[in-house]
Backbone as CSV, one residue per row, in Angstrom:
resi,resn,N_x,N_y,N_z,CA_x,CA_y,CA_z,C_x,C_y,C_z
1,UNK,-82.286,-36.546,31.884,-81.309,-36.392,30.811,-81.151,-34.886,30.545
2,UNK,-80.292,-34.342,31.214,-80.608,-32.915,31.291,-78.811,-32.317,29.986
3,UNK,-79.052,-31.055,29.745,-78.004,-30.855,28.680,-76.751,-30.239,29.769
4,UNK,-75.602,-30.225,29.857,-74.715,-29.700,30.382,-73.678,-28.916,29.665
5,UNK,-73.491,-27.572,30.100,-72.844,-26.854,29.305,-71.874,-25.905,30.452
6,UNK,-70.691,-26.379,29.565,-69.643,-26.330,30.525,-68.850,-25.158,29.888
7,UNK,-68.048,-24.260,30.834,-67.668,-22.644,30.751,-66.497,-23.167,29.683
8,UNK,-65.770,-24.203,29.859,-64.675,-24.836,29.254,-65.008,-24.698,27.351
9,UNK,-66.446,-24.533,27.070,-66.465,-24.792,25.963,-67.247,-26.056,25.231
10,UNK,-67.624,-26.925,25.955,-67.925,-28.240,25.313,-69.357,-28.095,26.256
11,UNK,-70.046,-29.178,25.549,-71.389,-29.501,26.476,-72.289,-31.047,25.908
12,UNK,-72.941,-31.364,26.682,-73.459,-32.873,26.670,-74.712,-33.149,27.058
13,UNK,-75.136,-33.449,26.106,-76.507,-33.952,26.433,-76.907,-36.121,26.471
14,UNK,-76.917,-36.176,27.964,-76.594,-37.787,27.984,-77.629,-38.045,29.034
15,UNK,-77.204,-39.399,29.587,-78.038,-39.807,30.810,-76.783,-40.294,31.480
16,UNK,-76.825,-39.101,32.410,-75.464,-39.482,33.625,-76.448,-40.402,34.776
17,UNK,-75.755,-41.540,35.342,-75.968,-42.232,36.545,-74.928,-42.592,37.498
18,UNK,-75.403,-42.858,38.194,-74.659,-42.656,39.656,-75.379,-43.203,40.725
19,UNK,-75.505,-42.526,42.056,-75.713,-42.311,43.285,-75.911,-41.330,43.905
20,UNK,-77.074,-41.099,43.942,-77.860,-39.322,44.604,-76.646,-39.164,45.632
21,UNK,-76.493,-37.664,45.751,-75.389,-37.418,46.310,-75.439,-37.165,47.697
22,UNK,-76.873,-37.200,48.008,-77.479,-37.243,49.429,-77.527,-38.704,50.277
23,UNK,-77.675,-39.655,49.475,-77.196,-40.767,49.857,-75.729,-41.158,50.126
24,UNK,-74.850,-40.561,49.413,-73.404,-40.655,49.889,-72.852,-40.293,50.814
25,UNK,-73.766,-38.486,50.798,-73.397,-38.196,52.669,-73.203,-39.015,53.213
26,UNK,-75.037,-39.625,53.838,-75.729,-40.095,54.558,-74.462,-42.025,54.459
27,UNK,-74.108,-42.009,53.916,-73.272,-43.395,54.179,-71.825,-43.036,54.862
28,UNK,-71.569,-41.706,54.794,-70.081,-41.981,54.639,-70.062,-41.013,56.274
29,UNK,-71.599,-40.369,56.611,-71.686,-40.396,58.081,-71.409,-38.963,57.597
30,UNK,-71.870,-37.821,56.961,-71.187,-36.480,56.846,-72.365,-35.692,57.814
31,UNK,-71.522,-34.483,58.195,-72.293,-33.819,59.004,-73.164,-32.738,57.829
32,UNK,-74.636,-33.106,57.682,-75.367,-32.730,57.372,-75.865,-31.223,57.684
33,UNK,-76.070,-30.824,59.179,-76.044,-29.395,59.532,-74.736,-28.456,58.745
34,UNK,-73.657,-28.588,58.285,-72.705,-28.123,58.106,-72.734,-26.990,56.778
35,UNK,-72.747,-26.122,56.481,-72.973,-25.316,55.478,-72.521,-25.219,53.858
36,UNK,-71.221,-25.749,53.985,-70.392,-25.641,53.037,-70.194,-27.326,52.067
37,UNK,-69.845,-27.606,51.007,-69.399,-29.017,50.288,-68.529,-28.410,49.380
38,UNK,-67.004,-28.684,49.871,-66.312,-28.236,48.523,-65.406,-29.390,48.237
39,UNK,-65.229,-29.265,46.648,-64.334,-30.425,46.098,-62.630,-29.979,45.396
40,UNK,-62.197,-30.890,45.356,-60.801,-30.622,44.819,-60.690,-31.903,43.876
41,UNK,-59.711,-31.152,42.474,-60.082,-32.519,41.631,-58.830,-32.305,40.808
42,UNK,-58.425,-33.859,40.337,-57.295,-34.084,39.659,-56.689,-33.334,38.991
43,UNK,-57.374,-31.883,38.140,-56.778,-30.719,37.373,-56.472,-29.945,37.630
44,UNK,-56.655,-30.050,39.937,-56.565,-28.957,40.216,-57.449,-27.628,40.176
45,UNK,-58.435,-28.149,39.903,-59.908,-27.817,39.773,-60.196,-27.385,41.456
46,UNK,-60.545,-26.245,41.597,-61.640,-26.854,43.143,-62.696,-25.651,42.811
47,UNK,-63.975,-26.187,43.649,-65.479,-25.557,43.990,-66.251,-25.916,44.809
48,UNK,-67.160,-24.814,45.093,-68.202,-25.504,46.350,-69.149,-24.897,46.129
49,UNK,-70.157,-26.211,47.346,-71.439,-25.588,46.852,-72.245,-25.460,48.150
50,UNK,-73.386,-24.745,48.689,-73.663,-24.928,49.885,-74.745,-26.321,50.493
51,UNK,-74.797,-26.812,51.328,-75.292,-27.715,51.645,-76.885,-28.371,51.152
52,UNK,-77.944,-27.331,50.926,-79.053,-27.330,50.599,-78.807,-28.076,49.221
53,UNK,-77.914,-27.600,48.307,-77.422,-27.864,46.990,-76.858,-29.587,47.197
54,UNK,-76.053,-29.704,47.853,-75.276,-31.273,47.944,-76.722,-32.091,48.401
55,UNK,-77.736,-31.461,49.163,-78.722,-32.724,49.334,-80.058,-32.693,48.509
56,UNK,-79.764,-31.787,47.442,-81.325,-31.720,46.335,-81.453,-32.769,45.582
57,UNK,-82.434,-33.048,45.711,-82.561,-35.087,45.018,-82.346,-35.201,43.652
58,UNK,-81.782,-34.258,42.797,-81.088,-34.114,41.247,-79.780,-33.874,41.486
59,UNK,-79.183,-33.690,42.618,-77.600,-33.690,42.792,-76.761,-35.176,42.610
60,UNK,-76.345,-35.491,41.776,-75.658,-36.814,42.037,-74.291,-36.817,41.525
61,UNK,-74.233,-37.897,42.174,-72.425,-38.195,41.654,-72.239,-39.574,40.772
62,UNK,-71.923,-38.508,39.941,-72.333,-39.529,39.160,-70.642,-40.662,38.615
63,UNK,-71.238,-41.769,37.853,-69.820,-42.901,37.394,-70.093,-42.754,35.796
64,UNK,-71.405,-42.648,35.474,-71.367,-43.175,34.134,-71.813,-42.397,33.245
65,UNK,-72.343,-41.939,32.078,-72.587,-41.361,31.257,-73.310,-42.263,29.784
66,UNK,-74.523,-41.823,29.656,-75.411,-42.895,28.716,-75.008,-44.492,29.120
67,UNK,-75.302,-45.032,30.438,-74.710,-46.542,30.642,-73.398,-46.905,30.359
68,UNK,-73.009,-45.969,29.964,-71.193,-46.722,30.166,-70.399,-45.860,31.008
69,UNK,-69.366,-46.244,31.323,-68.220,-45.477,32.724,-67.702,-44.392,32.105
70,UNK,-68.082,-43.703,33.182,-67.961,-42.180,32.855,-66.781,-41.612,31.685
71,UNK,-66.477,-40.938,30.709,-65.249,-40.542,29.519,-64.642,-40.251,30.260
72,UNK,-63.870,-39.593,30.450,-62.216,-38.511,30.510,-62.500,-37.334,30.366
73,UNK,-63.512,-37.028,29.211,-63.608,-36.021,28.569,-64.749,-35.492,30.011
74,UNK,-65.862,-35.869,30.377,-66.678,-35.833,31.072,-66.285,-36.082,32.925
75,UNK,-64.924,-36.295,33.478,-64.962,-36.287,34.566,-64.775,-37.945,35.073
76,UNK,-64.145,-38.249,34.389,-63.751,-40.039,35.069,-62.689,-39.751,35.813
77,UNK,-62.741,-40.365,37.042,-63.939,-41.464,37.681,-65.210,-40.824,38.246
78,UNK,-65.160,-39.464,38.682,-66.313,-39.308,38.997,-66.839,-37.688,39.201
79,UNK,-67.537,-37.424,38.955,-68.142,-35.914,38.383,-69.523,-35.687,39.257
80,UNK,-69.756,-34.664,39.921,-71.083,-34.015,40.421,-71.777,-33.328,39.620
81,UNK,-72.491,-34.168,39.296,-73.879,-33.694,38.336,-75.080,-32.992,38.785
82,UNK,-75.106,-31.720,38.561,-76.090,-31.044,39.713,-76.742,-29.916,38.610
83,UNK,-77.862,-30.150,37.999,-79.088,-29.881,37.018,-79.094,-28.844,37.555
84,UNK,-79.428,-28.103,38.647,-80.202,-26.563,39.139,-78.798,-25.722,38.988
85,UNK,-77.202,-26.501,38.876,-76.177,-25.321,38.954,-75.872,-25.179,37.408
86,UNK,-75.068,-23.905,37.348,-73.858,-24.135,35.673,-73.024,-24.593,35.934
87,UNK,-72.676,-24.930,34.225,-71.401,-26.368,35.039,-70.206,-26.132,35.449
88,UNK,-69.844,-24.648,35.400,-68.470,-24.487,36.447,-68.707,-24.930,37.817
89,UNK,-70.118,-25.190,38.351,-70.168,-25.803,39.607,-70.409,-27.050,39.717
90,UNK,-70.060,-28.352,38.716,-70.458,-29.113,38.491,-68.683,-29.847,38.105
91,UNK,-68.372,-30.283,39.094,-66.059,-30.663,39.133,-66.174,-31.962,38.643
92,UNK,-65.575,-32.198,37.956,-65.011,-33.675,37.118,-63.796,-34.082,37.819
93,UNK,-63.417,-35.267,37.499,-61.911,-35.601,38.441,-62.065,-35.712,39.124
94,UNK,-63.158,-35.547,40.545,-63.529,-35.057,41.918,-62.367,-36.277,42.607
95,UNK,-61.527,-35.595,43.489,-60.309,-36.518,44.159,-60.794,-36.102,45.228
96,UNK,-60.815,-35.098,45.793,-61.501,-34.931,47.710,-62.760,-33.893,47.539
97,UNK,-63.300,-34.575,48.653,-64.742,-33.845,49.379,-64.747,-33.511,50.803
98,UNK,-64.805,-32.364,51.153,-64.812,-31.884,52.435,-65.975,-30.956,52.714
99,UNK,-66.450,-31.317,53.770,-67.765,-31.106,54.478,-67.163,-29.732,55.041
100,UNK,-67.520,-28.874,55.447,-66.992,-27.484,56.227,-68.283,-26.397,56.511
101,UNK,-67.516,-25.558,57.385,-68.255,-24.830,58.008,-67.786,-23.137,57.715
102,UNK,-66.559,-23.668,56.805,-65.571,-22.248,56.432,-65.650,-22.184,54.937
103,UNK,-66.065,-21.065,54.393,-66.254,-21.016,53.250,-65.399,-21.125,52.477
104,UNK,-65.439,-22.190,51.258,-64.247,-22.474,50.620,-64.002,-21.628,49.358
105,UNK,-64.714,-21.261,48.647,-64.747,-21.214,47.307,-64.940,-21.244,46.272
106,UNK,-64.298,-21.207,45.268,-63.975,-21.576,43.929,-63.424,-21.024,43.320
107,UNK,-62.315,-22.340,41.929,-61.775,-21.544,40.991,-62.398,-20.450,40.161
108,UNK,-63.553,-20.791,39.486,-64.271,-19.773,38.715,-64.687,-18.362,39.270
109,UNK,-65.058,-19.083,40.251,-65.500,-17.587,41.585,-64.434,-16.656,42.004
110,UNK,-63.299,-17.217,41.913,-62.351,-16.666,42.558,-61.834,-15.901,41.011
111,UNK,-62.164,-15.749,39.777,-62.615,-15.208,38.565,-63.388,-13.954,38.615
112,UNK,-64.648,-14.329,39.670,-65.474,-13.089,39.344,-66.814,-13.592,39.231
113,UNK,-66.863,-14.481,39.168,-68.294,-15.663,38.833,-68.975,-16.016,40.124
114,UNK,-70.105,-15.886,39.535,-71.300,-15.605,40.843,-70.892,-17.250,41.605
115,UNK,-70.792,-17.260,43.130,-70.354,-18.643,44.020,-72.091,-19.262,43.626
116,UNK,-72.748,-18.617,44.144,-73.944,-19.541,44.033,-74.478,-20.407,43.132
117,UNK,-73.979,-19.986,41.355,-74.199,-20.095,39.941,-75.304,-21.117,39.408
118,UNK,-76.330,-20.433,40.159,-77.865,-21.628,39.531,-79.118,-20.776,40.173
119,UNK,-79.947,-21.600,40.395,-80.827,-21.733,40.934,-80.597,-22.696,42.212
């Protein structure tokens, strides 16, 4: 139940659940060696994160928020919840995921904001 505090202004302290986000790879067949995970999301949002990050066993993707389906406010339908980043690296809306080998980005970064933004 970790607190999330988002550059936007707002922040949440809940119990997000989901599906470790290393398990989603691993189903949907992603190339794991590959360096890069960046997302693009309904607001027009996009960010990435590097691979080590998409498979740390606190990375998830999450649906819900305290047992119920994820808000609006929080990233419905589905949001990457990732404890070791800040939450500009952490995309709500998430509409595509692409595996890559070419460095993608980010909106915030592309700001001035450190790409790596965690631990």
């Amino acid at each position: 139940i970790p607190r999330h505090i988002c550059v936007e202004g707002w922040s949440a302290i809940g119990e997000w659940g989901g599906v470790p986000f290393r398990h989603f790879l691993t189903l949907i067949g992603a190339d794991m060696r590959a360096k890069y995970v960046s997302f693009r999301c309904m607001d027009d949002y996009y960010t990435s994160i590097d691979m080590a990050t998409a498979l740390h066993p606190q990375t998830l993707l999450t649906l819900t928020w305290n047992n119920q389906i994820l808000p609006k406010e929080y990233g419905y339908p589905m949001k990457l919840r990732i404890p070791t980043k800040l939450g500009y690296k952490n995309p709500k809306h998430v509409q595509v995921i692409e595996i890559t080998n070419h460095f993608p980005g980010g909106y915030w970064e592309d700001q001035g904001y450190n790409w790596f933004g965690g631990c």
